[in-house]
Backbone as ProteinMPNN parsed JSONL, in Angstrom:
{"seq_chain_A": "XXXXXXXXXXXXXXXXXXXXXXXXXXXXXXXXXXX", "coords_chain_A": {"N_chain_A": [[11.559, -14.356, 5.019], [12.87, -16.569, 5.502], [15.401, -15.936, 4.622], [16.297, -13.745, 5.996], [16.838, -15.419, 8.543], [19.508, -16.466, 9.571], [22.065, -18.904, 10.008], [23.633, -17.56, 12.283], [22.052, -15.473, 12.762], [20.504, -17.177, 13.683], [19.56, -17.38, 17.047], [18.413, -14.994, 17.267], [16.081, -15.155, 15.75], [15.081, -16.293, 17.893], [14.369, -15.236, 19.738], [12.883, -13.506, 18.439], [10.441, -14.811, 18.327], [9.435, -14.719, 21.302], [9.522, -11.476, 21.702], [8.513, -9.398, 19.023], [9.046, -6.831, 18.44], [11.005, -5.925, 19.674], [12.969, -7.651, 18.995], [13.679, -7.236, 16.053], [13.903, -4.761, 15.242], [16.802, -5.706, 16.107], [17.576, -7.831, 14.451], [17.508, -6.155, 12.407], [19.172, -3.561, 13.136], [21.975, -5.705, 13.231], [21.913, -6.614, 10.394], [22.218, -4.077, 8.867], [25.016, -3.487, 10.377], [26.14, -5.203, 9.066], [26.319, -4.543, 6.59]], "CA_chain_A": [[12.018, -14.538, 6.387], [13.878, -17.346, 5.588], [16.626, -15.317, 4.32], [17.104, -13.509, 7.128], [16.728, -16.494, 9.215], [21.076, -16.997, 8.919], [22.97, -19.735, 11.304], [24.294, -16.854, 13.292], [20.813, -15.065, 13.31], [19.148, -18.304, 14.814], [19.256, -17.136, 18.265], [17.89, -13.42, 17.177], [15.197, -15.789, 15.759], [13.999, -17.068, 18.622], [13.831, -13.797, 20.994], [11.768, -13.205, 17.658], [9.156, -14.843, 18.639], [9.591, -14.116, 22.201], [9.001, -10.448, 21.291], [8.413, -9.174, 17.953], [9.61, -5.764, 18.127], [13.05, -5.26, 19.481], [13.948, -8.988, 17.614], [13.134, -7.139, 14.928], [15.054, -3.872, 15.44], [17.818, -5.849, 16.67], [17.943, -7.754, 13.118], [17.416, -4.764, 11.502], [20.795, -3.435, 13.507], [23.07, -6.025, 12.623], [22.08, -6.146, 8.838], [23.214, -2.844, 8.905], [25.813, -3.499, 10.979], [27.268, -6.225, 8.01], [26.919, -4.066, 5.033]], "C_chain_A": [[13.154, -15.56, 6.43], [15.055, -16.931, 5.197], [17.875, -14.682, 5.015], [17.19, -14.531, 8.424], [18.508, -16.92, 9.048], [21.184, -17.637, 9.92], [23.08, -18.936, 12.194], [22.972, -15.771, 13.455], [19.837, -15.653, 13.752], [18.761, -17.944, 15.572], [18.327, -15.252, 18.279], [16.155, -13.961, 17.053], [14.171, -15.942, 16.948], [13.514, -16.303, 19.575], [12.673, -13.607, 20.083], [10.485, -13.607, 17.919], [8.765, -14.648, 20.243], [9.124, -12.849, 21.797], [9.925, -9.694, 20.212], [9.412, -7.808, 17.452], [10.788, -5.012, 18.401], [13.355, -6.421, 19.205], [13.979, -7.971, 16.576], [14.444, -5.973, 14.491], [16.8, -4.579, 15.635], [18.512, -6.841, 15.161], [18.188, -6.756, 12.388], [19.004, -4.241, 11.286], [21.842, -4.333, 12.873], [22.866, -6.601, 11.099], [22.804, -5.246, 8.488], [24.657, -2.651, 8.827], [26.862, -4.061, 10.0], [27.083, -5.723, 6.768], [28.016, -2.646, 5.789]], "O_chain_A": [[14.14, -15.487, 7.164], [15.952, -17.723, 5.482], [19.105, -14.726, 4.985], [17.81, -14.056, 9.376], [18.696, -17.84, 8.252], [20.559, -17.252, 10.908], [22.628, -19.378, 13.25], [23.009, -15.186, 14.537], [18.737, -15.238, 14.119], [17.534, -17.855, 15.525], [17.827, -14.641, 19.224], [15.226, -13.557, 17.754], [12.95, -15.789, 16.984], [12.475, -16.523, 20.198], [11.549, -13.527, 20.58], [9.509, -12.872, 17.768], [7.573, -14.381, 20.395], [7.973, -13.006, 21.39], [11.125, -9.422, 20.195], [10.2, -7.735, 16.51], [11.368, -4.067, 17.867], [14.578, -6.369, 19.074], [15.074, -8.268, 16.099], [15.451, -6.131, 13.8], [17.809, -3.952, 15.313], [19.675, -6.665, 14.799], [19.227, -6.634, 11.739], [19.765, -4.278, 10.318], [22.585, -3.836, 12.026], [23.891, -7.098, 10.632], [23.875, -5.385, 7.898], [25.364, -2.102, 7.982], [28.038, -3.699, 9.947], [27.589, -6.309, 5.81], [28.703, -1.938, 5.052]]}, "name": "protein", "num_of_chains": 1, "seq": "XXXXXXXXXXXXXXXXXXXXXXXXXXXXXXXXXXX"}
């Protein structure tokens, strides 16, 4: 987790725990998004 945990995915972070499952998707997306 800490990996994907980046500076600029802090704030994705914290919806993360807010709710689990579109944080999640929404990491997912811009991983994607940066390869």
């Amino acid at each position: 987790m800490s990996a994907l945990v980046a500076p600029q995915t802090r704030p994705t972070a914290t919806m993360l725990a807010a709710s689990p499952l579109p944080a999640a998707m929404a990491v997912a997306r811009r991983l994607w998004w940066r390869i």
